[in-house]
MARRO-865402 format. One record per residue (C-alpha): x, y, z; residue number from 0; residue in one letter. Coordinates in steps of 0.25 Angstrom, whole numbers, plus 5000, padded with zeros to 4 digits. Layout:
(node (X Y Z) NUM a)
...
END
This chain:
(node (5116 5000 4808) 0 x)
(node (5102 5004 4817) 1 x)
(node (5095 5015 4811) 2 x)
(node (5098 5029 4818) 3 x)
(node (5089 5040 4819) 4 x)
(node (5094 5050 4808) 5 x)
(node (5096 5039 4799) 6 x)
(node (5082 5044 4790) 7 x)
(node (5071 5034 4787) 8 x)
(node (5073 5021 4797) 9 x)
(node (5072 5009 4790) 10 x)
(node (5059 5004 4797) 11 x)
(node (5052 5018 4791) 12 x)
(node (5060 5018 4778) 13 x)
(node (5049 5010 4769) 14 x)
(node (5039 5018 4774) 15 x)
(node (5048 5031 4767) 16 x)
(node (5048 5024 4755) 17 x)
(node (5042 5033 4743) 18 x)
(node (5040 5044 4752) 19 x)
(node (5044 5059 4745) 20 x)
(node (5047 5071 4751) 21 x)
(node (5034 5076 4756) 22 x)
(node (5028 5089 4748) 23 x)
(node (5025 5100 4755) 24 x)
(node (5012 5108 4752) 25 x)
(node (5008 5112 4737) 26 x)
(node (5015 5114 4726) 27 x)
(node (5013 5128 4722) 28 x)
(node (5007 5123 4708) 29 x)
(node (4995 5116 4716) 30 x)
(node (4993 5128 4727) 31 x)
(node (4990 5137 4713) 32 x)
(node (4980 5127 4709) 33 x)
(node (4975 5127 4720) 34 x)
(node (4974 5140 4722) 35 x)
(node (4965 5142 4710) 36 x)
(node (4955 5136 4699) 37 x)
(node (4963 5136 4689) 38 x)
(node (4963 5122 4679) 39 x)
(node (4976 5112 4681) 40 x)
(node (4985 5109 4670) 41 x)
(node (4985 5100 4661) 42 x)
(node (4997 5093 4664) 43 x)
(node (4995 5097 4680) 44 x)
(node (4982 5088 4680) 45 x)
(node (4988 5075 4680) 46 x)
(node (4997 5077 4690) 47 x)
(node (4987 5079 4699) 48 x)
(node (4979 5068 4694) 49 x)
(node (4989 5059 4698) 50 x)
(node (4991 5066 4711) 51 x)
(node (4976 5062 4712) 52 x)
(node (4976 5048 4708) 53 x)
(node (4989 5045 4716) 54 x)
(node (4988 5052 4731) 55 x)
(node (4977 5042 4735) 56 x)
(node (4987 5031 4735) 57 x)
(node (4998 5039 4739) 58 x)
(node (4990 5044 4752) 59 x)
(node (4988 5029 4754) 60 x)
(node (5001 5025 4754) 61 x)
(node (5005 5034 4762) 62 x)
(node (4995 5033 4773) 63 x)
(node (4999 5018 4774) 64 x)
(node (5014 5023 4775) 65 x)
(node (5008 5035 4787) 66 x)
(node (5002 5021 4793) 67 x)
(node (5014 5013 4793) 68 x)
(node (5023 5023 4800) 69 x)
(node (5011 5028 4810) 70 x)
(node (5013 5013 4814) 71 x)
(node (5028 5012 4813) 72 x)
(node (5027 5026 4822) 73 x)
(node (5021 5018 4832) 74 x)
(node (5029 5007 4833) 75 x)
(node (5040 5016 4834) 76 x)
(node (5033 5024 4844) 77 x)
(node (5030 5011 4854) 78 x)
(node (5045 5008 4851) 79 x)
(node (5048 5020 4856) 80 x)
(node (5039 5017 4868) 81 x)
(node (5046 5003 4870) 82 x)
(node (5059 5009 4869) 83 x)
(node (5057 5018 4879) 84 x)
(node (5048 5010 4889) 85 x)
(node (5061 5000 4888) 86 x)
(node (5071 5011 4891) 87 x)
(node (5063 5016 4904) 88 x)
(node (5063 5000 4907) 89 x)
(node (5078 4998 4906) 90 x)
(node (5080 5011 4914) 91 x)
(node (5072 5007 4923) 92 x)
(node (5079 4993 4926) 93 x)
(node (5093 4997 4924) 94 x)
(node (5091 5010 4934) 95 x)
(node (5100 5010 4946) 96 x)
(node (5090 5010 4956) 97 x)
(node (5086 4996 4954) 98 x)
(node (5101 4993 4956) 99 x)
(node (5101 4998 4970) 100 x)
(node (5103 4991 4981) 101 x)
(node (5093 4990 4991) 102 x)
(node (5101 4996 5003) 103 x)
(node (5104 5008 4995) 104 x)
(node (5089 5009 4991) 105 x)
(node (5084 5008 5005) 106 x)
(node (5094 5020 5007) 107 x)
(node (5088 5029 4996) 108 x)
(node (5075 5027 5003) 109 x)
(node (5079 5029 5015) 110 x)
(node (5080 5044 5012) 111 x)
(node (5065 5043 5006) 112 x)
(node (5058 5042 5019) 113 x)
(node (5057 5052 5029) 114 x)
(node (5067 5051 5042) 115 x)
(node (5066 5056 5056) 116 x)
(node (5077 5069 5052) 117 x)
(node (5069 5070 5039) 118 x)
(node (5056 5071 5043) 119 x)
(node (5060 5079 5054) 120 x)
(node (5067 5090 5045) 121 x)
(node (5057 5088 5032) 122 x)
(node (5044 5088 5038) 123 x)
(node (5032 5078 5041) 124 x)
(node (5031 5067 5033) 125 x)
(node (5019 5056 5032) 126 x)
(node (5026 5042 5033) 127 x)
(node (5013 5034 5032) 128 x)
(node (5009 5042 5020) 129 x)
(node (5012 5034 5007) 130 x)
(node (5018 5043 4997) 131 x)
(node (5029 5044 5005) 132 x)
(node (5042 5036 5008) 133 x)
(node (5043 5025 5010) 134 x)
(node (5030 5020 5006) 135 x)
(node (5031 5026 4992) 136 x)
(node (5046 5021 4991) 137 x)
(node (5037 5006 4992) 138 x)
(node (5029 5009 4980) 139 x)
(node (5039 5010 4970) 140 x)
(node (5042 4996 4967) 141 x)
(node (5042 4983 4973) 142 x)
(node (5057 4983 4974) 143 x)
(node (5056 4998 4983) 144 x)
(node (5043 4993 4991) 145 x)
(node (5054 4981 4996) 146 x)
(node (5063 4990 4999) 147 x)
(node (5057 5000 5007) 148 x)
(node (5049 4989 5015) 149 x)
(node (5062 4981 5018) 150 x)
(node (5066 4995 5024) 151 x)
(node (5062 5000 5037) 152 x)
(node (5071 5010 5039) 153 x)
(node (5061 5017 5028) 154 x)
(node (5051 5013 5040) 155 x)
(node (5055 5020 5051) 156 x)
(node (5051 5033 5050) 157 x)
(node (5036 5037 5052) 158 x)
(node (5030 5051 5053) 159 x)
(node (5016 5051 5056) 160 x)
(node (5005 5062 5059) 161 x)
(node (4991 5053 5063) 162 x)
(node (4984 5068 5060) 163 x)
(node (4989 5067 5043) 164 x)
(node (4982 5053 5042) 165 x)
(node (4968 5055 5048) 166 x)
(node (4962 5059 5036) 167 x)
(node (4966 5047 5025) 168 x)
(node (4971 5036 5034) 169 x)
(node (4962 5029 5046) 170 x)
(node (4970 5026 5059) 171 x)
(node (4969 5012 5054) 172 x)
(node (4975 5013 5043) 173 x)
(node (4986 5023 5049) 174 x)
(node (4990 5012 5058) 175 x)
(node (4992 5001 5049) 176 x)
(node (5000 5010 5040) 177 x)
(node (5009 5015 5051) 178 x)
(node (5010 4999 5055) 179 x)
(node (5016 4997 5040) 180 x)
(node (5027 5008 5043) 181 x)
(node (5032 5004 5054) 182 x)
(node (5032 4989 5051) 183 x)
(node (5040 4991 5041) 184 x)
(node (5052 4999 5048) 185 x)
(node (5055 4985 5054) 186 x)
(node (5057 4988 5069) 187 x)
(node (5067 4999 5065) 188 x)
(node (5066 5012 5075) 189 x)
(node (5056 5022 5071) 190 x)
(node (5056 5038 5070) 191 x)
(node (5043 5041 5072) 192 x)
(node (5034 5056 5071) 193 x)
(node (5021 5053 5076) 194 x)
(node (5009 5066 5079) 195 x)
(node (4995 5067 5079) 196 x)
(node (4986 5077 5086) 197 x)
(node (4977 5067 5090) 198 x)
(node (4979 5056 5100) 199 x)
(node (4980 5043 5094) 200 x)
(node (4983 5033 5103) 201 x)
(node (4971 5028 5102) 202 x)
(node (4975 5029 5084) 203 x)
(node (4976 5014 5078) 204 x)
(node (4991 5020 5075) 205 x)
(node (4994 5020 5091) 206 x)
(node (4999 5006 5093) 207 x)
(node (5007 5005 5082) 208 x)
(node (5013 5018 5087) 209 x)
(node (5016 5009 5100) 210 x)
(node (5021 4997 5093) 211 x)
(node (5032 5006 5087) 212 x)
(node (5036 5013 5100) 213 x)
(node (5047 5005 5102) 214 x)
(node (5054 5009 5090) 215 x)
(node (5052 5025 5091) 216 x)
(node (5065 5030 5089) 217 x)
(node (5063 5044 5086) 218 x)
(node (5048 5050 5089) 219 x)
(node (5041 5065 5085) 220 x)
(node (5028 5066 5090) 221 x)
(node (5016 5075 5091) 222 x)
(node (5006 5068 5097) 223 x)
(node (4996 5071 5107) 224 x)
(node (4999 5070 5121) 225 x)
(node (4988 5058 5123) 226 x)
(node (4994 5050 5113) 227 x)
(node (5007 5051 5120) 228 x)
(node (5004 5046 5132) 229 x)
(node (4998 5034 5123) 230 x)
(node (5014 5032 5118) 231 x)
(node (5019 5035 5133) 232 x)
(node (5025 5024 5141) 233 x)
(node (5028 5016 5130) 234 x)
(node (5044 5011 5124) 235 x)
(node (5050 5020 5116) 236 x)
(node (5063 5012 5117) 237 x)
(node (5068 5017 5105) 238 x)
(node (5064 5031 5105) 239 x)
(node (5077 5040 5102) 240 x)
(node (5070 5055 5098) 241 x)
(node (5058 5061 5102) 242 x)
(node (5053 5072 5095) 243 x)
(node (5040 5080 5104) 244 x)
(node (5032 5089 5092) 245 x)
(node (5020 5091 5099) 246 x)
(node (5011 5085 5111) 247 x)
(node (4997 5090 5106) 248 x)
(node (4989 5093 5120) 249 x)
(node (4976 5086 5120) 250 x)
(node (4970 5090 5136) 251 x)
(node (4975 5091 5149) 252 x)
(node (4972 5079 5152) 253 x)
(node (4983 5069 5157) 254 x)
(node (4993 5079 5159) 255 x)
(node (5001 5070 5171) 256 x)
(node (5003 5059 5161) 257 x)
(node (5015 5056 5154) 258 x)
(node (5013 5064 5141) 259 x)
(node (5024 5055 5134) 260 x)
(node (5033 5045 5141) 261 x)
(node (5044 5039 5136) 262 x)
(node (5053 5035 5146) 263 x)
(node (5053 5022 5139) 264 x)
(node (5062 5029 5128) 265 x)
(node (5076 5025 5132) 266 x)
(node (5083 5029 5120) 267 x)
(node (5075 5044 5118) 268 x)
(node (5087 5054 5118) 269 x)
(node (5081 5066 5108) 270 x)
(node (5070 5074 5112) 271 x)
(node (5064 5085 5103) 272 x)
(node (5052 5093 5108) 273 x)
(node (5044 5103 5098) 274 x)
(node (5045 5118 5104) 275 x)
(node (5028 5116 5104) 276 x)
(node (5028 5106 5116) 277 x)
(node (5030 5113 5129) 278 x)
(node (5038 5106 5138) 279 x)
(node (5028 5107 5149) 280 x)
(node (5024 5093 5142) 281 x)
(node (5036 5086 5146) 282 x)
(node (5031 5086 5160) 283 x)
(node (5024 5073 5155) 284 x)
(node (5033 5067 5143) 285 x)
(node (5040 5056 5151) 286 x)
(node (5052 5056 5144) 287 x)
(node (5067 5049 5145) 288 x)
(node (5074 5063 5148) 289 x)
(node (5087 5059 5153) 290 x)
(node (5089 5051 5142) 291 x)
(node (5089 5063 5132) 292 x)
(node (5099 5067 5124) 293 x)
(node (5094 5079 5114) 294 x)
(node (5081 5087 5117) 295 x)
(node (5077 5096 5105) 296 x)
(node (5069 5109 5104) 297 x)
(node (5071 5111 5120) 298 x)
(node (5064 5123 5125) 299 x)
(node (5073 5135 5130) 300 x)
(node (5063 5142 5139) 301 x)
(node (5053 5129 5144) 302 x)
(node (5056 5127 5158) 303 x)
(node (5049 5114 5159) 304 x)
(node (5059 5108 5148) 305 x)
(node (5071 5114 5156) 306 x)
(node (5064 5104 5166) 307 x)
(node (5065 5093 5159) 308 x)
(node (5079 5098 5152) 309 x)
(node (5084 5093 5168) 310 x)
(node (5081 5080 5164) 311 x)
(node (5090 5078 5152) 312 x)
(node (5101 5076 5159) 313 x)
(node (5109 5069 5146) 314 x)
(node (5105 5078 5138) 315 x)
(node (5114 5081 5127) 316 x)
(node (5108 5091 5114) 317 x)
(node (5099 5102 5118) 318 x)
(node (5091 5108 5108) 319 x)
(node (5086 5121 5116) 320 x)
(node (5074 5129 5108) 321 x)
(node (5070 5144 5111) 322 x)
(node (5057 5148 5105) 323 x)
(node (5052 5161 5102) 324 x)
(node (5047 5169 5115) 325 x)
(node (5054 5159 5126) 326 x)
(node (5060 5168 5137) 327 x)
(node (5071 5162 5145) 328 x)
(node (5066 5156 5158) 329 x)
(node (5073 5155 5171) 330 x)
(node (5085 5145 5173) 331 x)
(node (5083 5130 5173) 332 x)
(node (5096 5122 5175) 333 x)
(node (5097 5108 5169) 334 x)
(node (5109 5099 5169) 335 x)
(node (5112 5093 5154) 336 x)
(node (5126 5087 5157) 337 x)
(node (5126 5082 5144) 338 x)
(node (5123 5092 5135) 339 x)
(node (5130 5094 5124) 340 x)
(node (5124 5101 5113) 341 x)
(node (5113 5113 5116) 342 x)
(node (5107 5121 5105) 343 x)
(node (5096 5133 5105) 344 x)
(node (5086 5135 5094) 345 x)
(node (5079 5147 5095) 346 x)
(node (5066 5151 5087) 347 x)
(node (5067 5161 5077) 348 x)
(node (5061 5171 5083) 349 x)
(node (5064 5168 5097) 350 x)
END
């Protein structure tokens, strides 16, 4: 029967117990008043402690070796320990579920690691191109992970990118060659893309890889200057469903009959959302597939020149109507939406 804890002396410490007495604690009283004084031993006293004399050289001896031989026995226990442990964490560590799962199912789970169009939107700017986050650091985690999220580019299509954030620690180079990578690996699968900078960069290495990946736009926020959007005018956004407008930063007054932004080319753009910040005088020069509109966002109560273009819409059908503080009604504009369906007002705070 295997020795169990409570069982006494294992057998493997047993011959190292063997002689040992109960340990004495302190003085006996008869030495502590010798010792307390100068008094002569007796006679028959004396010997005794002879003996003890003579005899506690060996006895310290012996049991020193005995205090060496379980200091090593300690140890060997101890790195058994040690072993036992390490193999536990090992065996738990292969025999773990996650190692079990399929890989469909693990490309679900980190599919809820990476930040998505509603995510983003709802949570917050993110830095896709930054290597702490997903799914970069889902890559880093074992070989088996790193195939994984490489042999999924629905991990790939989402990319949020402010050119301003990476001046400092990055070169434009370097940017572009990184943003190349993501890309690449979303496979040709359509892209949801939030792109500012307050600086033109058409002329930025990362330009014509933006244009290489016009194509496959399919949903779009931007907040880019007005130069670099004539840059990106004219060009095929056949896949372009949603456009999100932040901001248009103004850089001078010059150019102001060109097209600010055209995509007429975008067949399939049915959602527009336009920030309360850009005035809709801009829209004069955004060249943009109206009729084809379905859902228009954040649309001003009290802006005539976006009841203008409201005449356009004609198959429209959810309008997100926005009242901000101070806007005073305005005279009557009539605009035939036949297809409305859904019309909602949002009114701030402290309108």
């Amino acid at each position: 029967m295997p020795y169990q804890p409570g069982d006494g002396i294992c057998p493997t410490c047993a011959p190292l117990a063997v002689g040992l007495q109960e340990p004495q604690h302190g003085r006996t009283p008869r030495v502590e008043e010798l010792l307390g004084c100068n008094h002569p031993i007796m006679h028959e006293e004396l010997g005794d402690f002879h003996l003890i004399v003579d005899k506690s050289p060996d006895i310290i001896y012996g049991l020193n070796e005995r205090i060496l031989q379980v200091e090593q026995l300690l140890e060997r226990l101890l790195q058994a320990r040690s072993q036992a442990e390490a193999d536990l964490a090992d065996a738990r560590s292969l025999v773990h579920p996650m190692r079990a799962l399929p890989i469909t199912l693990m490309m679900t789970i980190f599919s809820y690691c990476v930040p998505t169009w509603d995510t983003a939107l709802s949570e917050g700017e993110v830095t896709s191109l930054d290597p702490a986050l997903a799914p970069w650091t889902l890559s880093f985690v074992c070989r088996r992970w790193r195939d994984i999220v490489l042999s999924s580019p629905q991990l790939w299509t989402y990319l949020e990118l402010d050119i301003d954030d990476h001046g400092a620690h990055i070169t434009p180079r370097q940017l572009a060659y990184k943003m190349t990578l993501f890309i690449e690996q979303s496979k040709g699968l359509p892209l949801f893309f939030h792109l500012s900078s307050t600086h033109d960069i058409a002329n930025h290495p990362i330009f014509p890889v933006l244009e290489v990946s016009l194509p496959r736009w399919k949903h779009l926020s931007i907040d880019l200057p007005r130069s670099t959007l004539q840059c990106l005018s004219g060009n095929i956004f056949s896949s372009l469903e949603h456009l999100v407008i932040l901001d248009v930063e103004e850089e001078s007054d010059e150019g102001d009959d060109l097209a600010v932004f055209d995509t007429t080319n975008a067949p399939n753009l049915r959602v527009l959302e336009v920030d309360a910040q850009v005035p809709w005088q801009l829209f004069e020069h955004f060249a943009l597939p109206w009729t084809g509109l379905r859902k228009v966002v954040d649309f001003p109560a009290v802006d005539f020149d976006a009841f203008w273009h409201l005449q356009k819409m004609s198959n429209i059908e959810d309008l997100a109507v926005f009242v901000g503080e101070g806007d005073m009604p305005m005279r009557a504009v009539k605009a035939s939406l036949p297809k409305l369906a859904c019309l909602s007002i949002q009114e701030d705070l402290e309108a």
